[in-house]
C-alpha positions in Angstrom: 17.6 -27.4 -11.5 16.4 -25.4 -8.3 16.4 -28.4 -4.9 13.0 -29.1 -3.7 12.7 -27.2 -0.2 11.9 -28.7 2.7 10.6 -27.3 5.5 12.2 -28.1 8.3 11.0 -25.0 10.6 9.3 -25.8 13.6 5.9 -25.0 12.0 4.1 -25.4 9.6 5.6 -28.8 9.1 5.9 -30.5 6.0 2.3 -32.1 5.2 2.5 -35.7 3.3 0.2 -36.4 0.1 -2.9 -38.5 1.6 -3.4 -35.3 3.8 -2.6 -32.7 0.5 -4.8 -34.8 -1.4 -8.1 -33.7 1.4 -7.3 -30.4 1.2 -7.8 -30.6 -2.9 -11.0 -32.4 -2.7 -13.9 -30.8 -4.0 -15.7 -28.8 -1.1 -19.4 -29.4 -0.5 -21.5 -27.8 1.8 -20.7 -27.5 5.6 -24.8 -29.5 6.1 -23.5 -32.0 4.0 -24.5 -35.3 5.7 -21.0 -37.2 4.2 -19.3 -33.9 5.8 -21.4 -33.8 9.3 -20.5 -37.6 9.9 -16.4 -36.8 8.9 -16.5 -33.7 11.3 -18.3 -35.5 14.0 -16.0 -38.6 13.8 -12.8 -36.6 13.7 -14.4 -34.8 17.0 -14.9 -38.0 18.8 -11.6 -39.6 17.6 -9.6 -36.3 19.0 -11.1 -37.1 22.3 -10.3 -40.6 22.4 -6.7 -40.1 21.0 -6.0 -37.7 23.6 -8.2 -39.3 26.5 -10.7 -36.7 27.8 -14.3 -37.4 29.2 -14.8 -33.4 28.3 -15.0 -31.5 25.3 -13.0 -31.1 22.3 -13.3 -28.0 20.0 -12.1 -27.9 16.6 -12.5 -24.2 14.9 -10.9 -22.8 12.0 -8.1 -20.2 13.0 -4.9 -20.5 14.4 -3.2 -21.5 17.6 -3.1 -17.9 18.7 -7.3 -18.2 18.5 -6.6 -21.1 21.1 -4.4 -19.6 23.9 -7.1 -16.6 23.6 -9.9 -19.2 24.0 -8.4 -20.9 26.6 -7.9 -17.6 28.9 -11.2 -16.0 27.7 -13.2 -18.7 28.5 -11.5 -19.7 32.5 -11.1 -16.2 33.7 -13.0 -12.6 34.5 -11.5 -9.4 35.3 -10.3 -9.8 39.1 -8.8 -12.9 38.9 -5.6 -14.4 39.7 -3.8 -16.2 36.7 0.0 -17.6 37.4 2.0 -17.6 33.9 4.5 -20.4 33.9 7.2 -19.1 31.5 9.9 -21.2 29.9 10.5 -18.7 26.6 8.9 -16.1 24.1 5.8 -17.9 23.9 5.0 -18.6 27.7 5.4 -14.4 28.2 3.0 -14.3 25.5 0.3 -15.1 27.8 0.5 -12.0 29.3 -1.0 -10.1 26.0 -4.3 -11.5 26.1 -4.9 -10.6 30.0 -3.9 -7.1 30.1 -7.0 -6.0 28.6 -9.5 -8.1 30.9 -8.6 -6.8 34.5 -6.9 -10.5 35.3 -4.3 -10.0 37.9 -0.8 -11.8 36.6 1.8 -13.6 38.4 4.7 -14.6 36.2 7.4 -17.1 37.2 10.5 -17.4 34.2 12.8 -20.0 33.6 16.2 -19.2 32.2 16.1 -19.5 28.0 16.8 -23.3 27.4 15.7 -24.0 31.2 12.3 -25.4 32.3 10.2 -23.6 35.8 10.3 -27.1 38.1 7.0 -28.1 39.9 8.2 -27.5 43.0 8.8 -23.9 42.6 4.9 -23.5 40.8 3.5 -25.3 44.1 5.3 -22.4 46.4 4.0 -19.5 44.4 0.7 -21.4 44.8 0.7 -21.9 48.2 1.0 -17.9 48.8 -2.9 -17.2 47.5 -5.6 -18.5 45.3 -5.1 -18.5 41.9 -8.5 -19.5 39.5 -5.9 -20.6 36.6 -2.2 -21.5 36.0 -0.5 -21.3 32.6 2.1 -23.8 30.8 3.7 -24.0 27.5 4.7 -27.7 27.0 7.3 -26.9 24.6 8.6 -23.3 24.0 9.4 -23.1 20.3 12.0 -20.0 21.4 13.7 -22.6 23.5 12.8 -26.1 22.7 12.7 -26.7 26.4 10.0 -28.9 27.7 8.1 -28.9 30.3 7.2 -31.5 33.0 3.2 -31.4 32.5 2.5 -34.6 34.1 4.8 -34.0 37.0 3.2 -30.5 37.0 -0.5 -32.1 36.5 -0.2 -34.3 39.8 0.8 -31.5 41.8 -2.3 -29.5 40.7 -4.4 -32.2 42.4 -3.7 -30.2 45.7 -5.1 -26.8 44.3 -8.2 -27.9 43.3 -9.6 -24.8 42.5 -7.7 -23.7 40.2 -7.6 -24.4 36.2 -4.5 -26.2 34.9 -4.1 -24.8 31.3 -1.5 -26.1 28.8 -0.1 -24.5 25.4 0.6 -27.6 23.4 0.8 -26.0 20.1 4.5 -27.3 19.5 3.8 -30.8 21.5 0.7 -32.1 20.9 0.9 -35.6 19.0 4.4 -35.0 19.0 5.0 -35.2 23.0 3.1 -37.1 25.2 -0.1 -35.5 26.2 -3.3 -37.2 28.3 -5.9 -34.3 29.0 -7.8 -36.4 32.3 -4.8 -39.0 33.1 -2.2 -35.6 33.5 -4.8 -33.2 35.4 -4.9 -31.2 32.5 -7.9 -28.8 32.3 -7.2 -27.3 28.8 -4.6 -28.2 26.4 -4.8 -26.4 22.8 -2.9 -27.0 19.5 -2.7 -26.3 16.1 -3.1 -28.3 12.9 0.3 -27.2 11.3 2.5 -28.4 13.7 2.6 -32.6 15.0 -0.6 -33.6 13.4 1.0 -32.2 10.0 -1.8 -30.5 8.7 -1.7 -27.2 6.8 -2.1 -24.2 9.0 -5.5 -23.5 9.0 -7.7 -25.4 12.4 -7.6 -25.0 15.7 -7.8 -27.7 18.5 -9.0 -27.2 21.9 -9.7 -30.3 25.1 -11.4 -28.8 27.7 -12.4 -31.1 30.9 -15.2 -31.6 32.7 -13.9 -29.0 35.3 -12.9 -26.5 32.7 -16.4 -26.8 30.9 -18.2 -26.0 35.0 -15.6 -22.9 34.7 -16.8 -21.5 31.9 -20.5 -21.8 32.9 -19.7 -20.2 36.4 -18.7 -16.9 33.8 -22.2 -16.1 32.7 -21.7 -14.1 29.1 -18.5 -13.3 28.4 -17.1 -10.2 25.8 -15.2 -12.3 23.2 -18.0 -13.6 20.9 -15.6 -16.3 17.9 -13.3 -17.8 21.1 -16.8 -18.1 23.3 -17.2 -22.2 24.5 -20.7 -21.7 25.1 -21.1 -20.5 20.9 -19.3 -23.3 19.8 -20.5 -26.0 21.9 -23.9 -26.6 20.1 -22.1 -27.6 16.9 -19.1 -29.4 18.5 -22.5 -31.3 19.6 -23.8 -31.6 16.0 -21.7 -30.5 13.4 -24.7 -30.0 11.2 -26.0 -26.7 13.0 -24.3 -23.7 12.3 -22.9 -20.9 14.1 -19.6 -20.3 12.1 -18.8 -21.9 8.5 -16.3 -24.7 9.4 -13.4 -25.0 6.9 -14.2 -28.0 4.9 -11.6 -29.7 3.5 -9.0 -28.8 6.4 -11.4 -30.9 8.6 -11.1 -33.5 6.0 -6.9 -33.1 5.9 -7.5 -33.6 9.8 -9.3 -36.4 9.4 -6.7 -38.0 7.6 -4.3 -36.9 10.0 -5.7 -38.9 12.6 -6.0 -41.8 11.0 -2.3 -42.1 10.3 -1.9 -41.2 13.8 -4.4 -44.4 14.3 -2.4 -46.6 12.2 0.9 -45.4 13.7 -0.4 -46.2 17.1 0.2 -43.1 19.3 2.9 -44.6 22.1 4.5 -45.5 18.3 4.5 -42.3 17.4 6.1 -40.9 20.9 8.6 -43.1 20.7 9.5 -42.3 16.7 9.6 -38.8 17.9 11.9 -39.9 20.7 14.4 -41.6 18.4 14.2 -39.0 15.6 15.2 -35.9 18.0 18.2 -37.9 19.6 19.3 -38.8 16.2 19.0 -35.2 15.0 20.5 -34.1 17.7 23.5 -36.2 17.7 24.0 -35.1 13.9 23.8 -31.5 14.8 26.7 -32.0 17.4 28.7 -34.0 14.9 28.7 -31.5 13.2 30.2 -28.7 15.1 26.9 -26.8 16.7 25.0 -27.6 20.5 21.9 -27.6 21.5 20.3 -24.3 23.8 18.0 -26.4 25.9 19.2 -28.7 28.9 19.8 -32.5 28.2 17.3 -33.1 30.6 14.8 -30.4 29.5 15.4 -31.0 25.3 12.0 -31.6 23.3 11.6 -33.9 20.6 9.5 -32.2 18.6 12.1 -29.3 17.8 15.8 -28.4 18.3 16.6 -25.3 19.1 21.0 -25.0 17.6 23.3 -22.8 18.8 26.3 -21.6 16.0 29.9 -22.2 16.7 31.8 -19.5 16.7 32.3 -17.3 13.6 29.1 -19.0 11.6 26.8 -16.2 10.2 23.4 -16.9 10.8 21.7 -15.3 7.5 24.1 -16.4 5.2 24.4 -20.0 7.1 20.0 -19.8 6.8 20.2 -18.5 3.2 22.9 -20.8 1.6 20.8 -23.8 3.0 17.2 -22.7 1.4 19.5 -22.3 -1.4 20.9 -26.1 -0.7 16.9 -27.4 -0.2 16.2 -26.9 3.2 14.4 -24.0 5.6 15.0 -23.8 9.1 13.7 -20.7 11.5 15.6 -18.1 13.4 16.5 -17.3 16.8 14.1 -15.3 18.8 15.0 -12.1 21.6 18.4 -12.2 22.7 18.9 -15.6 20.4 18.3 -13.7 17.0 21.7 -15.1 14.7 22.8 -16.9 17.5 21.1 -19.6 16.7 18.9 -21.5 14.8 15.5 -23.5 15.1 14.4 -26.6 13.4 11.6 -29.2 13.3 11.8 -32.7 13.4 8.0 -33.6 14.4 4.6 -35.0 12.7 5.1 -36.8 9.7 8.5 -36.0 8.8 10.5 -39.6 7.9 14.1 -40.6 7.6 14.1 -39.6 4.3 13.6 -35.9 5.2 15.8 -36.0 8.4 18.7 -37.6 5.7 17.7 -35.2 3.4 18.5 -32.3 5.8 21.4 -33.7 7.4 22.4 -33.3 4.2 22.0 -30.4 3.4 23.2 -28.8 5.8 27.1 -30.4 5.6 27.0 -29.0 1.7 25.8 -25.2 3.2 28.8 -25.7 6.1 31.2 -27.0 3.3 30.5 -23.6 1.2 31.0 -21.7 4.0 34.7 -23.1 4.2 33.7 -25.9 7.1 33.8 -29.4 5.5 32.1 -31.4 7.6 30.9 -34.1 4.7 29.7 -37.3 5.8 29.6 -37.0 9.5 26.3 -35.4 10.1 24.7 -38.2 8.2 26.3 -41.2 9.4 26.0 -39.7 13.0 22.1 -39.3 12.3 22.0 -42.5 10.2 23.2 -44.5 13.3 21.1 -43.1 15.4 18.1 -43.8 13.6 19.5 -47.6 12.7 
């Protein structure tokens, strides 16, 4: 009998029945007045949840079609943009600027370490920069950044956008678009909200919105605000066919969210990582990023000495469980795994689990320890 898998990569996540069941309903037209009301309630609700007085865009695609949005819709060739890089994905800004004439900045943190406000305010003070970029949580790293800290010093730079990647965080870590200063924050369905891949999730503020207007047309004509707007307005008009029933999973998303109560679900997220985390080390690997900086949406796990990574990530799919690979210089030095959105004990058991039976086939018995140190963790 082949072990169910579970999927314990940090993205897609694993995606719980009531939200399966969503996706199988039977589709009905996207001028549907059932379907307008749905999308135009989930559009309100994602505004509430994450407290903005500005707009929320929800668009099928991916959260690659969200970091583009974000840039292409705050900045024209000329200006200054100031990447805040804390791994793979923060330097992945820099692919959707060279094209557009934007003059780049980048400051780096160490793998595992996270760029401290302080150091973003003295690279700001030296000129004007129309938009700054930060990845809450680096899935190369797991490191997380201080976005409210970050957020409060912005209020001295006035003119320039505050943009955050929360693709890895968002529902997951805490997030609050006006309350942090935040001018755009962007996600994905497949990761905290534990959706399917498939929608794409955009806040933009009341400053962000004035940004975009200052543009006047833009060349990107899918990621363009101004396109969009109209039926984020009234989901009934058309400009784009919205994908149905993943508005329906994410709909159903929310409401769990709802009935969870978000600080809830922080703090479930809080105790799951340090439980995780403490199993992990029980059992013979450490964690990349720095206690201080360490995200609890996703653990990036270093090997101990002498463990091979693709046989250590192939025995455990064979044992029921998938976890990701290192990225860059981390490639089979490590390995990356989830523990965010709707994931339960169950699954994080389940894992543990797993796990100590790969390590005891590879010759390393660890049995029993990675569950009761998780297990007390969790208790």
């Amino acid at each position: 009998m082949i072990n169910k898998r579970l999927v314990m990569i940090p993205g897609p996540t694993p995606v719980v029945r009531s939200i399966q069941d969503q996706m199988g309903r039977e589709t009905v037209a996207f001028g549907d007045p059932g379907f307008v009301k749905d999308f135009k309630g989930v559009i309100e609700d994602l505004k509430t949840l994450l407290g903005t007085t500005g707009e929320v865009f929800v668009i099928a695609g991916s959260g690659t079609l969200m970091m583009e949005m974000a840039i292409a819709n705050s900045l024209k060739s000329g200006d200054n943009l100031l990447i805040v890089s804390n791994g793979f994905f923060g330097d992945r800004f820099n692919t959707f600027v060279l094209s557009k004439g934007i003059n780049v900045d980048v400051i780096s943190a160490e793998w595992g370490k996270v760029v401290p406000a302080s150091e973003i305010e003295a690279k700001l003070k030296e000129k004007t920069y129309q938009a700054i970029t930060v990845t809450h949580v680096d899935t190369s790293t797991a490191a997380v950044a201080p976005i409210e800290e970050i957020g409060e010093m912005m209020k001295k730079f006035p003119e320039t956008l505050y943009i955050v990647d929360g693709v890895a965080a968002t529902a997951g870590e805490k997030e609050h678009v006006d309350a942090m200063n935040i001018d755009i924050l962007f996600t994905g369905s497949q990761k905290a909200f534990g959706v399917a891949p498939g929608l794409g999730m955009l806040w933009a503020s009341e400053k962000a919105m004035a940004r975009r207007a200052s543009l006047g047309p833009i060349p990107e004509y899918y990621a363009d605000f101004d396109r969009w707007l109209p039926i984020m307005k009234d989901p009934g008009k058309y400009f784009a066919t919205p994908a149905v029933n993943m508005i329906w999973a994410l709909q159903e998303s929310i409401r769990i969210i709802k009935e969870e109560g978000l600080e809830n679900r922080y703090a479930r997220h809080i105790k799951n990582a340090k439980a995780m985390r403490s199993a992990l080390e029980a059992m013979g690997f450490s964690i990349l990023a720095d206690e201080a900086n360490r995200a609890v949406t996703l653990s990036c796990v270093l090997y101990p000495e002498g463990l091979d990574d693709l046989k250590f990530r192939t025995v455990l799919a064979e044992e029921g469980a998938q976890v990701a690979g290192g990225l860059a210089a981390y490639a089979g030095k490590m390995f990356r795994m989830g523990h965010m959105g709707n994931i339960d004990d169950h699954d994080l058991v389940s894992a543990t689990a797993a796990i100590e039976r790969t390590l005891y086939r590879m010759g390393n018995d660890v049995l029993g320890k990675g569950v009761e140190a998780l297990q007390r963790g969790l208790l």
